[in-house]
Each structure stands twice: as C-alpha cells, then as structure tokens.
N, C-alpha and C positions, 0 to 999 in steps of 0.2 A: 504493500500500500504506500510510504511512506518512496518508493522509488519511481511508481507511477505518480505521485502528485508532483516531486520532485521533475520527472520528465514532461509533465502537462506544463507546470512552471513556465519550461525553458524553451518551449516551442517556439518557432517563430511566428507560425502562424497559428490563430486559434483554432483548436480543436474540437471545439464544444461546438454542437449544434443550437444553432440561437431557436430559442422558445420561442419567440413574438417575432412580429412583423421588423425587419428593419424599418430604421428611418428613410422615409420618399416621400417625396414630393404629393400632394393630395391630388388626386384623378379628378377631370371636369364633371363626372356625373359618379353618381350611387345608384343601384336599385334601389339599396337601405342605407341610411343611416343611423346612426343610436347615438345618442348622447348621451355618453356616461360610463366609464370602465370600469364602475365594478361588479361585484357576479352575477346583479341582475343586467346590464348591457351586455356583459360577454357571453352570459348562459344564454341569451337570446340567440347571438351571432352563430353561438357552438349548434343552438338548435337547429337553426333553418340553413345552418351545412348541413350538417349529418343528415338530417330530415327529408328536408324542403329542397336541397341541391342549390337553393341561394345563397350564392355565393360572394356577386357585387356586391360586397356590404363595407363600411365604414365604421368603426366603433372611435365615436372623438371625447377624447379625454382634456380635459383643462390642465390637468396635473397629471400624474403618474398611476400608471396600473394598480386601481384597488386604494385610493388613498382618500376616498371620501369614506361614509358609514362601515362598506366594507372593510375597512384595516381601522376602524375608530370603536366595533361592537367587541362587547363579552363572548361572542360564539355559543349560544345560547341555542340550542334545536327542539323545539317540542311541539304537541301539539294536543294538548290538553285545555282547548279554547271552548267558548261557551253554546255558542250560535249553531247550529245544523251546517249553513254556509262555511263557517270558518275552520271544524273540526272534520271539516272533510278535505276543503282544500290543504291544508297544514299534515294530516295525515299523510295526504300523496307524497307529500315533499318528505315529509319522516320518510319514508318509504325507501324513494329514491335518493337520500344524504346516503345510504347503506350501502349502494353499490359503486359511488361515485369513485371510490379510490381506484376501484378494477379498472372501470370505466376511464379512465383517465391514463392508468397507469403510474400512476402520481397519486403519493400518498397525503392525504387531506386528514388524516389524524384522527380520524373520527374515534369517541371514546362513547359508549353506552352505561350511561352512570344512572341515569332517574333524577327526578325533580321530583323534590319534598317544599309542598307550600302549605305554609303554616296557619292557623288560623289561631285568633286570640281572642275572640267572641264569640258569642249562640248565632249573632247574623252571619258569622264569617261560616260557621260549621253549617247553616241553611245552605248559602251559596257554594261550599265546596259538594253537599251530596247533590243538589243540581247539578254541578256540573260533572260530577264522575257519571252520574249516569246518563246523562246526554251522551258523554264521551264514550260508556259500555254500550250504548245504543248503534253508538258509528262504529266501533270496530277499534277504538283509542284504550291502553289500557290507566286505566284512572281509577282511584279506590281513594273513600275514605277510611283513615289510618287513626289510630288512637295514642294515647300520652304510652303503652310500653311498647309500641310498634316504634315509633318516633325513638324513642332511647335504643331500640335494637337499631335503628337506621344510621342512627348518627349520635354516635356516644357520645363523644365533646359537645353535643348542643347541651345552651343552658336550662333545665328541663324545673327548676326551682319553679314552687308557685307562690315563693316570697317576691315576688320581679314586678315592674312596672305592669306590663302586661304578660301574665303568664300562657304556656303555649296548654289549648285545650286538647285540639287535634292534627289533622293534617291530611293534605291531598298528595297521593303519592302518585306519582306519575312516571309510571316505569320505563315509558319510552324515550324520558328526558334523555337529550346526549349535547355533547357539544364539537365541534370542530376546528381547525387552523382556519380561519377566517379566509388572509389573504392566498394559502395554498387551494384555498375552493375556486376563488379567481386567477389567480395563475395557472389551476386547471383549467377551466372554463377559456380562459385566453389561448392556451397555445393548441386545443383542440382545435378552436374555432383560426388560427391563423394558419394552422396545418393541411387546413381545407379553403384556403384562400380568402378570408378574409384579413382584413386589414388595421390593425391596430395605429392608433395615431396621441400619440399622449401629447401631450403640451401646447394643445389645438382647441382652444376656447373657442366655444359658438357664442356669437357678440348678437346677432338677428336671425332671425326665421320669417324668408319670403312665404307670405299667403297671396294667391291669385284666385281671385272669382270662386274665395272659399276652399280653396285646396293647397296643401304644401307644396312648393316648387322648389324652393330653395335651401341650403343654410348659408348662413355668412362667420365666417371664422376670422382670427387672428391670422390665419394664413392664407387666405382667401377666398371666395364665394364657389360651393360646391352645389349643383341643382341635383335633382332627387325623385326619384317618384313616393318615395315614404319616409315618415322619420316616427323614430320612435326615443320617448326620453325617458329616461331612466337614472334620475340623477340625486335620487333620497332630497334632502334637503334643502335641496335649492329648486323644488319641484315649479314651485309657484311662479319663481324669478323666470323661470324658462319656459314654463307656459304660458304667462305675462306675453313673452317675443311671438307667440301665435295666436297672442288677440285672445287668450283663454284663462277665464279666472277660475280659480280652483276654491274650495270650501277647505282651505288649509293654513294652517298657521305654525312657524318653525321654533321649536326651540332647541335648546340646549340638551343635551344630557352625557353628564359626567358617571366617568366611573376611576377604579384607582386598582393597585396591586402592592401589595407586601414584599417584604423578604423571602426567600424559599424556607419551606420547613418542611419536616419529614411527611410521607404522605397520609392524614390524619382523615382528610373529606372528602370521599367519591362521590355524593350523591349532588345534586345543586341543590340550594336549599334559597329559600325565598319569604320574606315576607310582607307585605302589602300593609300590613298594621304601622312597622316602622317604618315603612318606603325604604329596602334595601334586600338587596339579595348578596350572596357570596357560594362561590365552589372553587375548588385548589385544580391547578395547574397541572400537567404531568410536570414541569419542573418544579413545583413545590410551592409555587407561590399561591396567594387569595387573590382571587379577583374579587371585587367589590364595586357596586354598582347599586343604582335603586330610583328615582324618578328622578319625572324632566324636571329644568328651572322653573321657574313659577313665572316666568317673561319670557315674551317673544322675542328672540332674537337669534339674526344668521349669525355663527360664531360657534368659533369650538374653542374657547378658552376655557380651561381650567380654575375653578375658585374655590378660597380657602372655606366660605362658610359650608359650602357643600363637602368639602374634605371633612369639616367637621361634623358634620351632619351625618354622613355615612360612616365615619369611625366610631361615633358614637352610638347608633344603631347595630354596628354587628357586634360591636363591644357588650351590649347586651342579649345580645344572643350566643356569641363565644367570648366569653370574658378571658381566657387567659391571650387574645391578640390585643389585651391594651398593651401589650409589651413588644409587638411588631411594627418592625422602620415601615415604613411608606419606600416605595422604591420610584413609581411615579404616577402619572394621572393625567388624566386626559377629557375628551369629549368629542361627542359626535351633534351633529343639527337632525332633529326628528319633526318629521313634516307630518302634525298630525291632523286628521280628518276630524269630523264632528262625532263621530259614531266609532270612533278607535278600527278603523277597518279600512284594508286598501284600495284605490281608485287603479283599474285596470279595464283597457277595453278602447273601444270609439270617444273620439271625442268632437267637440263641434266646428273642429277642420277637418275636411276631408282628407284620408292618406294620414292623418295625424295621431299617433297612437300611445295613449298615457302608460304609464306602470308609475304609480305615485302612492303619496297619501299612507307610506310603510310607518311611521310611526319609531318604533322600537321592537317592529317585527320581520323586518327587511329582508335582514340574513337566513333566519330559519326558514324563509319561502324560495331563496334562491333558486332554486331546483326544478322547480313546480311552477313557478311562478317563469324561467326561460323557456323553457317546453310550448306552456300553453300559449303565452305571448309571441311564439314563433308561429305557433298554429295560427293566431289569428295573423299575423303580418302576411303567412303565406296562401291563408285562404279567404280571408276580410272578413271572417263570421268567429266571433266569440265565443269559444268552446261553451259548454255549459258550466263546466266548474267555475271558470271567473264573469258570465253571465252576473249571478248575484251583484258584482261587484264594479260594476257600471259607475262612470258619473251620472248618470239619468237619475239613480235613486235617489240622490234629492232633491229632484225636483215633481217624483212622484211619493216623495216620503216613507219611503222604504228602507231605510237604513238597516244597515247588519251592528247590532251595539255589541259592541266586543271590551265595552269600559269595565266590566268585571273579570275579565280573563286576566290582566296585567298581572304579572309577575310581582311590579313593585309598584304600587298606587301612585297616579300623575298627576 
C-alpha cells in the first residue's frame, strides 16, 4: 500500500479517473437544466440518464458540489411521519437509501441504528400512538415504547423522574438510519456525469427568461444558456429563484443550527430526539454527538452560527445526557430551511410552463433524496406527476389541501 501511494504520488500524469465533469465552457442550449448540486439536483440528473436516456442536461451550481443543505444537514433518514401522503413517500426513499451504496459502487455509509422520540406529556404519548399506527398501517415500522424499553435502548439517557420534564415514553422507530451526507451527492454526481451529463459548479443563475408563459432561458454569471426545461432544486434559497420566474412561493427561510463534540467511545447507536426540549442528538461512527434541534425563530437567508443557540442546545441535551456537560464543542454550523405552511414539500408543475419546483424541504430534504430524484425525473421526462408527489403540488393551497406534517418534526420549530 504504502508503495503504491508513494508511486500514484510521483506520477507525472494523473492517474485517477476524474468523478465529475471537467471544467468547459457552458453549451448554447440544455434539454435540462437544474439548478442546484446537491442530491436533490444530481439525483435528478442521475435519474433521467439511467432512466429516461436524457442526457442534455446541465446541473448549475453557484458554489461547489453539495455545499448548500446537502453538506450543512445531521444525515438524519426516516420515515416515521404522520400524514398517509408523507409516510409513504418517505418510506420509498427508506427503501431505496438501502441499496444506494451497491448502486453506486460508492460507499455512502449508511448505518441502521433506529430513532427513539421521546415524549414528556399525556399529549405527546396521544400523538406518538397516532402516529405508530398510521405508520403500522403503511408498512413503517413505529411502536410505542415504554420508560424500561427506553432504558434497555439507550442506557446513558437521563431516565430520573426528579428532571424538569421527565421522559414518560417513546416512539421507536426502527427504521431510523443515517448517512454520509455529501458521499450521497458525490454519488449521485458522478453516476449522473458518467452518463453524460454535465456538472458546472461556480455558475450562478442571476435570471430566468419566461416567454408567453414558458421557460426559455437561464442567465448565468457565465452567460445566457436557453433551455427547453429547468428545474430548481436549490433548499433554501427556493423562493429567491423562483422570485426570477415571476413565481411566489408560500415559503419562508430560516436558519437552522446544529453542533458536534469531541469523539468518545461509542456509547449511542440509536438517534434519539426530543421535541419537548427542541433538540435531538446521535454519535458518529467516529465518536462524536451530533446535536441539533429547531429553526431560529427569524426569517432569514444565512447560515451563520450563534452562541444563544449553542446555548440552547447544550443545555437541552445536557438534560437529557448529563454527563456531556463535560464535552468540548468541536464546531457548529447551519443550514437555511425553506419552510412551507403545512411542514410538507412543494414538488411538481408550476405556473411557468417547462418550469419544475422541488422546494419547500424544510429540515426534510436529505432523507427524501432518493425518492424525491426518481420521481422528479419521471415527471421532467414525461410532464405528468407521478402519483406519489401528486399530493404535493403547489395547487394545494390554493385548493386548501394541505398535507400538515407540523407534528412529525423531530425537534419542535
């Protein structure tokens, strides 16, 4: 090993097979465009190669492969949501995170640990056996768990019922898992560039020409590309870029912070969540806590890190695993969540023609990757919205149908 790296070293020329598109020059036309690289624009691009055999396509990145929501989330996968609509869609995508490493070839890390959400009132134990069995009704495995189930799950949780809010039960959620965030995208990229499409990082779309109602155009920092479709795909800055095609969205962006520890020995496989404190936490394969829990309480585009929120979430898990009041902070971060009215995503037609949403993810983005390039490829390559993201139309509110997904959260918004 150690003589082959040494010989890769000192080549003259590189030896590696480049993953992604080199850098060129942007082509006068697309069939497709995307706006957005990460796993939901590239999961698209990979679909409708593989798939669809469309191939023209353009995936334009402002910045670097994966560096918006996608390389900003927890890697958080489940699908223990509330809605009929939502615990089916979310299931698929469970389904399909499972085989994505074969599929790839490219290992995406996937780990099968279970999500444990805690409840600390008689309302919160209402709403968890609603939802396990909604979720036994779809084919989701969901149970409500009891105060020695909970100690068998996770020994280190604080289980005292001297505590601010003591823990009564719990939603176990056995399908819960998590993955390498940006290697989902890094897969999803070099599938989709292996088959000819085209990756373009550092290529900001500035406008979006509409003619007599239909998309013609985009206009980039590197110059004006026409199009027969575009599709955007871009979490948090949904609104600002469908603002450029004359389309207001029922969206509003904030913040959401999360942080990680020091590494420690491996003590917690399961995820564990609560919505009481607004904070979740699960350990790393290399040992660290992730820690995370609601958006800001303000709108705004911005992925800045802030101390009260640092406070806020140390203080929260601190009650829940009291001996991390003694764990460094290693670092912390944010992602912008682009949330809808009804906590549920905006997928499908919109009122430019050739114009096609994937928005409105909220803090569920990642865990629908999957599912969410698939079906979005189906609709680009045939213009009819599968039935799974049917539900999930921007039409519903304006026929008032909303899919309310505000009880599923992880960690209360």
């Amino acid at each position: 090993m150690p003589f082959g790296l040494l010989k890769y070293g000192l080549k003259k020329r590189y030896p590696g097979k480049h993953q992604f598109t080199p850098a060129t020059e942007l082509k006068k036309h697309y069939d497709v465009v995307i706006i957005g690289a990460g796993g939901h624009g590239t999961g698209i691009a990979y679909y409708l190669a593989k798939y669809h055999g469309i191939t023209n396509v353009a995936i334009l990145e402002k910045s670097y492969l994966g560096s918006g929501n996608t390389a900003r989330n927890t890697a958080v996968i489940r699908s223990n949501y509330l809605t009929e609509e939502g615990v089916t869609f979310y299931r698929e995508s469970v389904k399909m995170f499972q085989s994505l490493s074969n599929e790839f070839d490219y290992n995406i890390m996937m780990e099968n640990r279970g999500q444990l959400t805690l409840a600390h009132s008689d309302a919160a134990i209402r709403s968890f056996r609603w939802r396990a069995e909604v979720n036994q009704h779809l084919g989701v495995r969901s149970e409500l768990v009891d105060r020695q189930t909970i100690r068998e799950l996770v020994p280190s949780l604080q289980m005292s019922e001297d505590v601010r809010y003591p823990i009564l039960a719990g939603l176990w959620h056995a399908d819960g898992a998590t993955a390498r965030h940006d290697a989902v995208a890094w897969g999803y990229a070099r599938g989709a560039c292996s088959r000819g499409v085209e990756l373009h990082q550092l290529t900001e779309v500035e406008d979006i020409e509409v003619t007599e109602g239909r998309v013609t155009a985009v206009r980039t920092n590197r110059g004006r590309v026409s199009c027969g479709i575009v599709v955007q795909a871009v979490a948090g800055a949904s609104s600002i870029v469908a603002r450029m095609a004359g389309i207001k969205l029922p969206i509003h962006s904030y913040p959401l912070q999360a942080m990680v520890t020091q590494p420690y020995k491996p003590l917690l496989n399961p995820h564990v969540s609560s919505p009481q404190v607004h904070a979740y936490i699960h350990q790393t394969s290399r040992g660290e806590f992730v820690i995370g829990g609601g958006s800001d309480p303000y709108p705004l585009y911005n992925t800045r890190a802030t101390l009260d929120q640092r406070e806020s979430l140390a203080s929260a898990v601190q009650e829940l695993f009291p001996f991390l009041s003694q764990a460094r902070l290693m670092r912390q971060w944010a992602g912008t969540t682009d949330m809808t009215p009804d906590y549920s995503p905006i997928m499908g037609l919109s009122p430019v023609q050739n114009y096609y949403l994937d928005a409105g993810w909220g803090t569920w983005g990642f865990k629908a990757t999957p599912i969410c390039g698939k079906t979005m490829a189906e609709l680009v390559a045939t213009g009819s919205p599968p039935d799974i993201i049917k539900p999930f139309e921007l039409e519903r509110f304006y026929r008032f149908e909303q899919i309310n997904e505000a009880g599923a959260t992880a960690a209360s918004h």
